[in-house]
C-alpha positions in Angstrom: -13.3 -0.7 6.1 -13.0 3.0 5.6 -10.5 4.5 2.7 -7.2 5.3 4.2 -7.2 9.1 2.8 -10.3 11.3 2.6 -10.1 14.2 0.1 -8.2 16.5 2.3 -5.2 14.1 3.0 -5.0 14.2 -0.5 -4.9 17.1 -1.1 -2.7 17.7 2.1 -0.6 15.1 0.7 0.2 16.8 -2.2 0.4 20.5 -0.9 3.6 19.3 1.7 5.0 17.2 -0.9 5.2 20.1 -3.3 6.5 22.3 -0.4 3.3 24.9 -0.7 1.8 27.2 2.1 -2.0 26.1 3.5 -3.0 29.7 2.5 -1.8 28.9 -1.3 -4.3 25.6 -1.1 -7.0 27.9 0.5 -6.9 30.9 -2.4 -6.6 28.3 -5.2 -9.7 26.6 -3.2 -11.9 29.5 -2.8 -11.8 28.7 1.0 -11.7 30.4 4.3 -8.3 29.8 6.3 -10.4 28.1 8.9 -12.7 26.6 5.9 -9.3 24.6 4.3 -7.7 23.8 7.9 -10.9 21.6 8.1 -10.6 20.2 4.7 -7.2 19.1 5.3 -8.3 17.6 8.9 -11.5 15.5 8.1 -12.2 16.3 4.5 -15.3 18.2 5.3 -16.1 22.1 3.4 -19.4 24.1 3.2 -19.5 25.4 -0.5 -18.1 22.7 -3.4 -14.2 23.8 -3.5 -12.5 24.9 -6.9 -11.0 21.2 -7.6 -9.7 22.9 -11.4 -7.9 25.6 -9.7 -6.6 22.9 -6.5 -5.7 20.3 -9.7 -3.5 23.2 -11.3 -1.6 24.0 -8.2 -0.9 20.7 -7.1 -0.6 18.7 -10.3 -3.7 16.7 -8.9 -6.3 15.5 -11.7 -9.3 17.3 -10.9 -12.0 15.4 -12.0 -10.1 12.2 -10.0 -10.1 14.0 -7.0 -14.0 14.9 -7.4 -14.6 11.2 -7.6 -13.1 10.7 -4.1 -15.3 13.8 -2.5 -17.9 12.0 -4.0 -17.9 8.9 -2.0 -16.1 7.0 -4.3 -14.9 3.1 -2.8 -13.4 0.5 -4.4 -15.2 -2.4 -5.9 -13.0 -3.7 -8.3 -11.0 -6.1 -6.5 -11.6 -9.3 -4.5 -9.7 -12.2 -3.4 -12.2 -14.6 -4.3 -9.9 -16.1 -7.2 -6.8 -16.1 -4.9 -8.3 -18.7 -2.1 -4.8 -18.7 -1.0 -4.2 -15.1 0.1 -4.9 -13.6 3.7 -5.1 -10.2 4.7 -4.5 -9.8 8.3 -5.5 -6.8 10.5 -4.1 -5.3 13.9 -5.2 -2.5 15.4 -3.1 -0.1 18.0 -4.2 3.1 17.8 -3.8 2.6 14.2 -4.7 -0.1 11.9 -2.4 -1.7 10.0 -2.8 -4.7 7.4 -0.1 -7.8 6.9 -1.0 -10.8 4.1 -0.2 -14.4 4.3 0.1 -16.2 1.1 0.8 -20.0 0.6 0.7 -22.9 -2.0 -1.9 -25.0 -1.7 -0.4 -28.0 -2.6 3.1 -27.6 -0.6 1.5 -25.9 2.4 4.6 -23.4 2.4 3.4 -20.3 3.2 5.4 -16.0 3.0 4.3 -13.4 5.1 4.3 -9.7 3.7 5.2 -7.5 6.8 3.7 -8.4 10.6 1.5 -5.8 11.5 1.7 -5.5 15.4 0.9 -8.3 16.4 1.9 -12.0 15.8 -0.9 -14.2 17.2 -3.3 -14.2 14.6 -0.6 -14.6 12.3 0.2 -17.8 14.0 -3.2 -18.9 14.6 -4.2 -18.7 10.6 -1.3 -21.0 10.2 -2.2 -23.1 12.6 -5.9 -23.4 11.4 -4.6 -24.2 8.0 -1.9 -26.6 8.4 1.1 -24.3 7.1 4.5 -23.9 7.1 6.2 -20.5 7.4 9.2 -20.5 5.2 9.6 -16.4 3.9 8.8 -13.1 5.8 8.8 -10.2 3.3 9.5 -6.6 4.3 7.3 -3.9 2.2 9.6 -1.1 4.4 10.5 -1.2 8.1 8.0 1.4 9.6 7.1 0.2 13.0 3.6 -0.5 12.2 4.6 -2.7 9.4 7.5 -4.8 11.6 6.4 -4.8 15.0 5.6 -8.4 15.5 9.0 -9.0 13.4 10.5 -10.6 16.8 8.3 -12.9 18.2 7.3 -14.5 14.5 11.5 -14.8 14.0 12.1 -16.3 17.3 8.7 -18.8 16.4 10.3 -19.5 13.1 14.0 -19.5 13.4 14.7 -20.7 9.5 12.4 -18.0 8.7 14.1 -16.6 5.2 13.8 -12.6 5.5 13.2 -10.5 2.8 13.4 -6.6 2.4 15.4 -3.2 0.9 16.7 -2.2 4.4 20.2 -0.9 3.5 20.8 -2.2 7.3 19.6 -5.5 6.5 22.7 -8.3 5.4 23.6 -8.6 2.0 21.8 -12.2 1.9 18.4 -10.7 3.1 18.4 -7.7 0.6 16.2 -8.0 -2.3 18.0 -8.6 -6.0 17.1 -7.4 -9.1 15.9 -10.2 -11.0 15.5 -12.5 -8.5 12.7 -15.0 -8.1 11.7 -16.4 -4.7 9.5 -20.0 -5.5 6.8 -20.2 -3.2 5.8 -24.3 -3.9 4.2 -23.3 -7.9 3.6 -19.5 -6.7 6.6 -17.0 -7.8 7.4 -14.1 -5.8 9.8 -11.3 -7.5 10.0 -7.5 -6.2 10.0 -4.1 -7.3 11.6 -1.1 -5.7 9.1 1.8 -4.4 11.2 4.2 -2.1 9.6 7.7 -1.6 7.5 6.8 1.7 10.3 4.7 2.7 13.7 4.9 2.1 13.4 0.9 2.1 10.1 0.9 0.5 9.7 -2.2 -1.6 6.9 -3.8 -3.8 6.2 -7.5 -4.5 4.8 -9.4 -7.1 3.2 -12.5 -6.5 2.3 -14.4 -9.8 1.1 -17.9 -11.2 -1.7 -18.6 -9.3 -3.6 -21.4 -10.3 -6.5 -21.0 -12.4 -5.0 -17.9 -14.2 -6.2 -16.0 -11.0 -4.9 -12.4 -11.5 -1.3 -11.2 -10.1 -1.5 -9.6 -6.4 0.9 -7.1 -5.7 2.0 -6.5 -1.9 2.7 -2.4 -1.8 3.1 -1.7 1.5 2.5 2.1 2.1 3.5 3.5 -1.6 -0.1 3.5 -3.0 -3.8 3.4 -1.3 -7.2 3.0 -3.3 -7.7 6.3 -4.1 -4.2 7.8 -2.7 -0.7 7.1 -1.9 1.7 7.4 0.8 2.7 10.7 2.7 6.3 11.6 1.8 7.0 14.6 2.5 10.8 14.8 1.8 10.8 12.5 -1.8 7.5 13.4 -3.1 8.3 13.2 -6.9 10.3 10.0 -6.8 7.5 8.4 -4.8 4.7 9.6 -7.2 7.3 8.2 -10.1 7.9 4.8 -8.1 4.5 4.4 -7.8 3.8 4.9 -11.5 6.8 3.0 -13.5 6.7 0.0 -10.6 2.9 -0.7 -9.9 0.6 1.2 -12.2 2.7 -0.3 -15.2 1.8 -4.1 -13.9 -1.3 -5.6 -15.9 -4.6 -4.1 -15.6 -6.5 -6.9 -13.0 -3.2 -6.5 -10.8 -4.9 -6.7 -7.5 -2.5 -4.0 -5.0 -2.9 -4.8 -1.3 -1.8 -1.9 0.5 -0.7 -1.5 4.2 -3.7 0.6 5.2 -7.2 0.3 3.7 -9.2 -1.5 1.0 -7.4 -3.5 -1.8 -7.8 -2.4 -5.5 -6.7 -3.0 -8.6 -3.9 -1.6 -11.0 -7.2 -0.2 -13.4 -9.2 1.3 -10.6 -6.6 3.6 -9.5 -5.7 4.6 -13.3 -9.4 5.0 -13.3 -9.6 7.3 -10.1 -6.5 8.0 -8.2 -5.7 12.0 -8.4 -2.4 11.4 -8.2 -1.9 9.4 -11.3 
């Protein structure tokens, strides 16, 4: 699995958040026009770019974004501790992650978004003799809630979980409030700036002092975060007083790419 962002969505990232002309980028850079339109497009360049100068002008840290043209990947983070947590991947035209999580002594088991498809949602509960009782919503992109039909018509009981301002009051996420997954205890955290509705959940007390695992949607990837063009600041602010404040072995499971942890992308993410 490839990172979701090379170096020039990053830094793409940041330049349309901030509202700033490619041809600003490209004299900060010491590019060519044509040099930075192909940094921004595959993350390729012929001379080593200016990342000081590019870190000034876009409030990037330069020596983070180094790491990531260096071929940086995460190897932080595993599930290995959490036997009980599933990431799920659907591909059309883009790929697109959803987690099951359960308790392995109830058997009750909360999805975290759908992906696009539903049948090897339902075939990994089949295969392990679980019970569907929570769907939660980490924002309602399309890629996120497209199998959100045919998994509510499966599971009619099905208790839905999200920040959708369209959603009613008794599906909307509440300050404070614990969901109880069997032993496992599921509480959220809100992270508009890609979204509107954008949402983070924390999943904690796994047995065996396994680590927390926190479901992020499209707010942060290992080594970048999500596009948001129109609330770029709140999203960079979400991200870092709602996710990078939870403990250090916090493993985040994004919507796109590899999973990390909470100290690997305070280690090497150039936003933060």
């Amino acid at each position: 699995m490839t990172l979701e962002d090379h170096a020039g969505d990053v830094v793409g990232k940041a330049r349309k958040g901030l509202g700033l002309s490619p041809g600003q980028v490209t004299e900060a850079g010491g590019f060519t026009a044509e040099g930075y339109g192909r940094f921004e497009e595959d993350g390729t360049f012929d001379e080593l770019p200016d990342f000081e100068k590019i870190g000034e002008l876009l409030h990037l840290n330069p020596d983070k974004l180094a790491t990531i043209v260096s071929g940086w990947y995460p190897r932080a983070a595993d599930l290995e501790a959490n036997k009980t947590v599933r990431q799920i991947t659907t591909n059309e035209g883009m790929e697109v992650h959803c987690y099951l999580v359960w308790d392995a002594a109830t058997r009750e088991a909360a999805l975290f978004d759908t992906g696009w498809s539903a049948d090897p949602i339902l075939a990994l509960l089949q295969e392990n003799e679980l019970t569907l009782k929570h769907l939660f919503i980490t924002h309602t992109h399309h890629d996120h809630v497209a199998a959100l039909t045919p998994i509510r018509k499966q599971f009619p009981d099905l208790a839905l979980h999200s920040s959708s301002p369209n959603a009613p009051e008794g599906q909307r996420n509440q300050p404070g409030q614990v969901v109880e997954l069997g032993s496992l205890q599921i509480t959220s955290r809100e992270t508009p700036g890609h979204a509107d509705d954008g949402v983070t959940y924390v999943i904690d007390n796994f047995p065996g002092f396994a680590p927390k695992v926190a479901m992020v949607g499209d707010a942060i990837f290992a080594g970048s975060m999500g596009g948001a063009p129109s609330h770029y600041q709140l999203a960079r602010e979400k991200v870092q007083s709602e996710i990078l404040s939870l403990s250090a072995e916090t493993i985040l499971c994004p919507g796109h790419g590899p999973i990390t942890t909470v100290a690997e992308q305070l280690t090497v993410n150039p936003f933060f």
